[in-house]
C-alpha positions as CSV (number, residue, x, y, z in Angstrom):
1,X,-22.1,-3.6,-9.6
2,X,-22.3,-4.2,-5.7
3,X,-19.2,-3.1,-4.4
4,X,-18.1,-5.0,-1.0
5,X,-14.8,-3.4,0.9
6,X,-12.8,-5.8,3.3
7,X,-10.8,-3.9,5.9
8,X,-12.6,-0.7,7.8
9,X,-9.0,1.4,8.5
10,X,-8.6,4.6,6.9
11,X,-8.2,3.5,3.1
12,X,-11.1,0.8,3.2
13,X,-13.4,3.4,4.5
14,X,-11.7,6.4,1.8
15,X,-12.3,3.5,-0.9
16,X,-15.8,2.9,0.4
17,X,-16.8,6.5,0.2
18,X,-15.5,6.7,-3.4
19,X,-17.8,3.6,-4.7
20,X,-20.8,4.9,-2.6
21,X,-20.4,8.3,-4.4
22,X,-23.1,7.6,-6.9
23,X,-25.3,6.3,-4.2
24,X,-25.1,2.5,-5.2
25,X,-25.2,0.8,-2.1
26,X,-21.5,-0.9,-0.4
27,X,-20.7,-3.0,2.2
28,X,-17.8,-2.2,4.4
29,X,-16.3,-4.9,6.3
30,X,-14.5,-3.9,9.5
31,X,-12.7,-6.0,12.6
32,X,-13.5,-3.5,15.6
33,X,-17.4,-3.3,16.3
34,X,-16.5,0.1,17.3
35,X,-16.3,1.3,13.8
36,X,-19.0,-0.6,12.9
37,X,-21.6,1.2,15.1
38,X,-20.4,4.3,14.2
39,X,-20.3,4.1,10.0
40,X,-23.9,2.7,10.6
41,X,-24.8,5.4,13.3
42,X,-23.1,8.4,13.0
43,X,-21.8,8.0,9.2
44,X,-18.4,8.5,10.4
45,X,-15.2,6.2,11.2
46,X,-13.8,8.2,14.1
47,X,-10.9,5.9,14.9
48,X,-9.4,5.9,11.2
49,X,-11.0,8.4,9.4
50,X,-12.0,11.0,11.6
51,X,-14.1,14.4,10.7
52,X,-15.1,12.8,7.1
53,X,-19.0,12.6,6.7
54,X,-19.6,9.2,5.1
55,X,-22.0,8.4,2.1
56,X,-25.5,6.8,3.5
57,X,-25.3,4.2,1.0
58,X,-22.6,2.7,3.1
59,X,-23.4,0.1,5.6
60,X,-20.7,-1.7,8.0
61,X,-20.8,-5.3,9.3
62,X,-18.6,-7.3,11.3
63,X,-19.5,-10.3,9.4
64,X,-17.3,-11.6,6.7
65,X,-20.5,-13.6,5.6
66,X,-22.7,-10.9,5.1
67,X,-19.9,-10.2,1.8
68,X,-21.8,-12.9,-0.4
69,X,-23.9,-11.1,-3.2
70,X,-21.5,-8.5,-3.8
71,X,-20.3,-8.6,-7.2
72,X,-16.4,-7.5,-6.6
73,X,-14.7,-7.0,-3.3
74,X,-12.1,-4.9,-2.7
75,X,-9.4,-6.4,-0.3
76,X,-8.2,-3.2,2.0
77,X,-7.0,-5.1,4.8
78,X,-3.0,-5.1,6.0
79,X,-0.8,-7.3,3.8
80,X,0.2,-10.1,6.3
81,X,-3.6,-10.3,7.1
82,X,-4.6,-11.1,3.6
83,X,-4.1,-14.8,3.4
84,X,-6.1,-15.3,6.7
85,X,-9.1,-13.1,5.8
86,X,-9.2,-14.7,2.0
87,X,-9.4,-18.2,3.5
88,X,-12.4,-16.8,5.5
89,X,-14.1,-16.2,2.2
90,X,-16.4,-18.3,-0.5
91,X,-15.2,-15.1,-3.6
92,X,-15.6,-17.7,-6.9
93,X,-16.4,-15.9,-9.6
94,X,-16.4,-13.0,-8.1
95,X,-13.2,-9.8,-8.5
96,X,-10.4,-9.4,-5.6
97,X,-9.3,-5.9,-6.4
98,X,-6.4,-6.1,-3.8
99,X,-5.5,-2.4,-2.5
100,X,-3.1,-3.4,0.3
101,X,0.9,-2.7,-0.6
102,X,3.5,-5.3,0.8
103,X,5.1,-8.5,0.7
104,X,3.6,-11.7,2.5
105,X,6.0,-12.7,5.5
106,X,7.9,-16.6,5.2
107,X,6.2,-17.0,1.4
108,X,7.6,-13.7,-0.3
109,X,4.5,-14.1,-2.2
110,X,2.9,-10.6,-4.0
111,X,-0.6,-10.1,-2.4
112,X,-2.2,-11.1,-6.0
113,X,-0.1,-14.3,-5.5
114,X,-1.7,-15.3,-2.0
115,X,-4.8,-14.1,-3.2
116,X,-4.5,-16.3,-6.9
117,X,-3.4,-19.4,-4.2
118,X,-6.1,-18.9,-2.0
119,X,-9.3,-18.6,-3.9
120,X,-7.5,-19.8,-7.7
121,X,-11.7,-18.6,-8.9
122,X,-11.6,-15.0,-8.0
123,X,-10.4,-12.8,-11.1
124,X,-7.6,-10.4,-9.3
125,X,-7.1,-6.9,-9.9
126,X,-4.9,-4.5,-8.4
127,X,-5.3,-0.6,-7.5
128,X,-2.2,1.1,-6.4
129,X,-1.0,5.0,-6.6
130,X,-0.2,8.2,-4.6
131,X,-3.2,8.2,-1.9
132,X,-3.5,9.3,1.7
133,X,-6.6,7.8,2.6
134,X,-8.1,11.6,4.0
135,X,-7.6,13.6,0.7
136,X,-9.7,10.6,-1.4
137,X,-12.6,10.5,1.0
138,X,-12.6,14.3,0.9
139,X,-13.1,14.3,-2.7
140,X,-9.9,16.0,-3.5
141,X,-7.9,15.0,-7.2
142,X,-6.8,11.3,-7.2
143,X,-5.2,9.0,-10.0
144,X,-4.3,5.6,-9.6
145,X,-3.3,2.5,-11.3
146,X,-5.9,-0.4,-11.5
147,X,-4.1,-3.4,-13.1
148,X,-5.9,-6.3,-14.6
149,X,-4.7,-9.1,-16.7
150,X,-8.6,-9.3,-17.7
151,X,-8.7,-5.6,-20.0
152,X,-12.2,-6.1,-20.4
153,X,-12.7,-6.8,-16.4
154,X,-10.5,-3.9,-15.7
155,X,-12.3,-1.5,-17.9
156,X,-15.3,-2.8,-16.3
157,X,-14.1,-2.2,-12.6
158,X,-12.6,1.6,-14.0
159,X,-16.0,2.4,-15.1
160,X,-17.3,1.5,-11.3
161,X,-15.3,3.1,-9.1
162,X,-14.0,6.7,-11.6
163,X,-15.8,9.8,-10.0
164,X,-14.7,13.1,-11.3
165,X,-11.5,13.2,-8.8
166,X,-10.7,9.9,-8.7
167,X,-9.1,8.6,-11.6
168,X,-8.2,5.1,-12.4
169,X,-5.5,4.7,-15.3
170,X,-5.9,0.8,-16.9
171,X,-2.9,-1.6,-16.7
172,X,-2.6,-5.1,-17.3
173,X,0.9,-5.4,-15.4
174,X,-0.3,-6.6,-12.3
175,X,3.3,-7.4,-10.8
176,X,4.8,-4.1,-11.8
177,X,1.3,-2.5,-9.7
178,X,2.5,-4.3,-6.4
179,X,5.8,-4.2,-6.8
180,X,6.0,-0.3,-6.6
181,X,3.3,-0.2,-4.0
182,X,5.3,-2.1,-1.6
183,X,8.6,-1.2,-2.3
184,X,8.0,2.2,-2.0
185,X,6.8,2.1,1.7
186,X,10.1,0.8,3.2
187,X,11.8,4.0,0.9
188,X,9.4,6.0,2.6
189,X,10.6,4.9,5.9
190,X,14.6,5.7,4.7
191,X,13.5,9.3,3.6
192,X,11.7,9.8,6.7
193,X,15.5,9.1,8.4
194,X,16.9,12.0,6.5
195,X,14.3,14.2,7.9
196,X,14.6,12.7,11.4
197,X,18.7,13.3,11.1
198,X,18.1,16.8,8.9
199,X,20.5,15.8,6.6
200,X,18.3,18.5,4.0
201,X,16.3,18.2,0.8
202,X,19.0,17.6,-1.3
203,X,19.9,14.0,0.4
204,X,16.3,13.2,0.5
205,X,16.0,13.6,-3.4
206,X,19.2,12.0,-4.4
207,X,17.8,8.8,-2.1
208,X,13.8,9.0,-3.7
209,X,16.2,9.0,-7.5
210,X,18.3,6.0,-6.0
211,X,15.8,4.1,-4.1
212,X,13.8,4.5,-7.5
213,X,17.1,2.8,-9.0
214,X,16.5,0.1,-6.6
215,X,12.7,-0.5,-7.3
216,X,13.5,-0.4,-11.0
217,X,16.2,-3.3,-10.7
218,X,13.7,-5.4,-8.3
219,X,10.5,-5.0,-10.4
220,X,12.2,-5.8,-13.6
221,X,14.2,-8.8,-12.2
222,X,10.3,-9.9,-11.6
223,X,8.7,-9.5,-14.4
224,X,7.2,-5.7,-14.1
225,X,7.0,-3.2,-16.9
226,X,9.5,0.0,-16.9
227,X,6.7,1.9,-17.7
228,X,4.4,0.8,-14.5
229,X,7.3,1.5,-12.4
230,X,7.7,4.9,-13.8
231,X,3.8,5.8,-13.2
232,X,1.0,6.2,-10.9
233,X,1.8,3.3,-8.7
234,X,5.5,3.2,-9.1
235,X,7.3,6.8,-8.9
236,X,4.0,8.4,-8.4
237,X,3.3,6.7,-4.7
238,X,7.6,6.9,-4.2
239,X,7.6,10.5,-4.4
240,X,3.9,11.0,-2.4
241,X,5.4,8.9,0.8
242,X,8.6,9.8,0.6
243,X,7.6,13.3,0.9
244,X,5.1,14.1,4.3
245,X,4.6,12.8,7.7
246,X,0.9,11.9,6.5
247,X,2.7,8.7,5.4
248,X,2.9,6.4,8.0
249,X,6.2,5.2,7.1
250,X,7.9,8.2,6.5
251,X,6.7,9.2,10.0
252,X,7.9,6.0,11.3
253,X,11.4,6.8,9.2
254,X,11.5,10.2,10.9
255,X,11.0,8.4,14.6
256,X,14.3,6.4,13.7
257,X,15.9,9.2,12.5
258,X,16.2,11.3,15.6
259,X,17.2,8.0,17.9
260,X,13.4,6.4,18.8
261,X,13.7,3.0,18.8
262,X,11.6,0.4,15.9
263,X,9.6,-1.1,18.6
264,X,8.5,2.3,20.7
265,X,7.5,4.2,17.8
266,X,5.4,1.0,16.8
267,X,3.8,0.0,19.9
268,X,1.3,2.5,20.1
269,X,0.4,2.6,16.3
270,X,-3.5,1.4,15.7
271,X,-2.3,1.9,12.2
272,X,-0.1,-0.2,10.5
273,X,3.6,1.4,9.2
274,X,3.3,-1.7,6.2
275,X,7.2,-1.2,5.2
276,X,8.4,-2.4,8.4
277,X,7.1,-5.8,7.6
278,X,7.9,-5.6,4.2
279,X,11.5,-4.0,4.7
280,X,13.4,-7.9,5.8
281,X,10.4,-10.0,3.1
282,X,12.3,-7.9,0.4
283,X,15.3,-7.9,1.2
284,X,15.6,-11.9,1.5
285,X,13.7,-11.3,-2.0
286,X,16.1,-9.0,-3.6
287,X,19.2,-11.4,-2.7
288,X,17.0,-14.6,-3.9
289,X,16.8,-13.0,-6.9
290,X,20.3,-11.3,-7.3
291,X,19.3,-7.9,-6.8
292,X,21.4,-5.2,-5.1
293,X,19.2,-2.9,-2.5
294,X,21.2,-1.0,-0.5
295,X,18.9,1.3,1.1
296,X,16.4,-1.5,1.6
297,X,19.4,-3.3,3.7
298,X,20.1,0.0,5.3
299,X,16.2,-0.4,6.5
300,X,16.6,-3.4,7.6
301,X,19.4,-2.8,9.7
302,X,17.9,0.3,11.1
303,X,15.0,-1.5,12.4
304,X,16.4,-4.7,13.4
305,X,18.6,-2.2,15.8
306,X,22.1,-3.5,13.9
307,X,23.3,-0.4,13.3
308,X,22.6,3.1,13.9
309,X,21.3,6.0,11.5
310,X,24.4,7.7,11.5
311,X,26.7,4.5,11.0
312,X,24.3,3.8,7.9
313,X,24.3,6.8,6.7
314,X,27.8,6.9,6.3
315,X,27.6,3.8,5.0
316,X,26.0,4.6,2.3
317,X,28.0,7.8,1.5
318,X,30.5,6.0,1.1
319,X,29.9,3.3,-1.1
320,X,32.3,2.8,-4.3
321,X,31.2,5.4,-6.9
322,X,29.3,4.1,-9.9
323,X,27.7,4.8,-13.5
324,X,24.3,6.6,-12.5
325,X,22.3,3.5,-14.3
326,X,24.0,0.7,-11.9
């Protein structure tokens, strides 16, 4: 199966090096010519991925065109991009595996949802789970969560892209997948606050068990499974991102945290903190769907500059006291 990768940033390329592993040939599709170059040259993404040899059997283009023949793409690019890259596309017949994380902007649509509305012949699968992008293309231990409605298409993919440390557990609940993947990057960014104020360990546990309260609700009020919430692509990524600066919106969190403002600490990004965006599509989600988020509106506020970390902080300590399951 010719594996074709769509977005050249540090998980595309990670992703790439994990379905060249075998030495079947892959074609990795990146924006910046830059990048391009040097996969093809030096067999190394410096601006994403720096200091990580890269298989031979990868080749980069800049051409979305040169993507026909490949037998399953996978779809690495940011979230709000995905619509716009998929329309650029002829993928009938052939698998979206969609790896970004978020909520598209104005149509609260899931990423399978744009993807199912923009080319309704593509099959669509899902891979989600605790990954920084360096630790996969190094080869070290990685499980994730690839979700498929198809079983026999998802077993299929599985068999494709499993190496020795990289894992993929079957699902068929492709909501519950996403859902967890992008919730848990705007908790990731309200963690990263706790660090930023030092507010201590035991305040950033007590908000990964409550924001997981909070995903839980969400996922469920959409159709997701308990049990993909409470796995790979659920808890698993919560507690990975919610837990180092190697997560771009924990990092981002901890910016906010000690009084940098939204815009500075994103203005010199190359890389994309994905929770900021999703952060105010779920939270006019949640209340379309009768959900209570409180740390997601806590996000929200942060980073629309409404109200400072301190003021939601105490906020939120001192909300009405509850039964732990509420």
């Amino acid at each position: 199966m010719k594996i074709g990768v769509i977005g050249g940033g540090a998980w595309g390329t990670a992703l790439a090096q994990v379905a060249a592993a075998g030495g079947d040939p892959v074609l990795l599709w990146a924006l910046e010519p830059d990048v391009v170059e040097a996969v093809n040259t030096a067999r190394e993404n410096p601006v994403y991925l720096a200091g990580v040899p890269l298989s031979p059997a990868i080749r980069a283009t800049t051409r979305l065109a040169d993507l026909q023949g490949c037998e399953a793409l996978l779809v690495v690019t940011p979230a709000q991009h995905v619509r716009k890259i998929l329309s650029g596309i002829d993928a009938s017949g052939v698998p979206l595996v969609l790896c970004a994380k978020g909520i598209e902007a104005g149509s609260r649509k899931l990423v399978s949802e744009v993807a199912e509305e923009v080319q309704p012949d593509a099959a669509i699968a899902v891979i989600s789970g605790p990954t920084f992008a360096h630790e996969v293309a190094k080869g070290l231990p990685t499980a994730v969560t690839l979700a498929c409605a198809d079983e026999a298409l998802g077993a299929s993919l599985a068999s494709r892209l499993a190496r020795p440390n990289f894992r993929p557990y079957a699902s068929t609940d492709v909501i519950g997948s996403e859902i967890g993947g992008a919730v848990k990057n705007v908790l990731a960014i309200a963690c990263g606050v706790v660090e930023g104020r030092g507010l201590g360990l035991n305040a950033r546990s007590a908000l990964i068990a409550r924001g997981f309260a909070e995903m839980t609700r969400f996922g469920l009020a959409k159709g997701a499974r308990v049990e993909t919430l409470s796995g790979l692509s659920g808890l698993g990524d919560l507690v990975l991102t919610c837990s180092s600066t190697q997560s771009r919106n924990f990092s981002l969190g901890k910016g906010l945290g000690e009084g940098r403002g939204a815009a500075e600490l994103m203005a010199d990004r190359r890389t994309i903190a994905e929770g900021a965006f999703t952060a105010p599509v779920l939270q006019e989600a949640a209340r379309a769907t009768g959900v209570d988020m409180p740390v997601v509106d806590a996000v929200c506020a942060l980073l629309d500059g409404s109200a400072s970390a301190d003021t939601i902080v105490s906020a939120l300590l001192a909300r009405p006291l509850r039964p732990e399951g509420r």
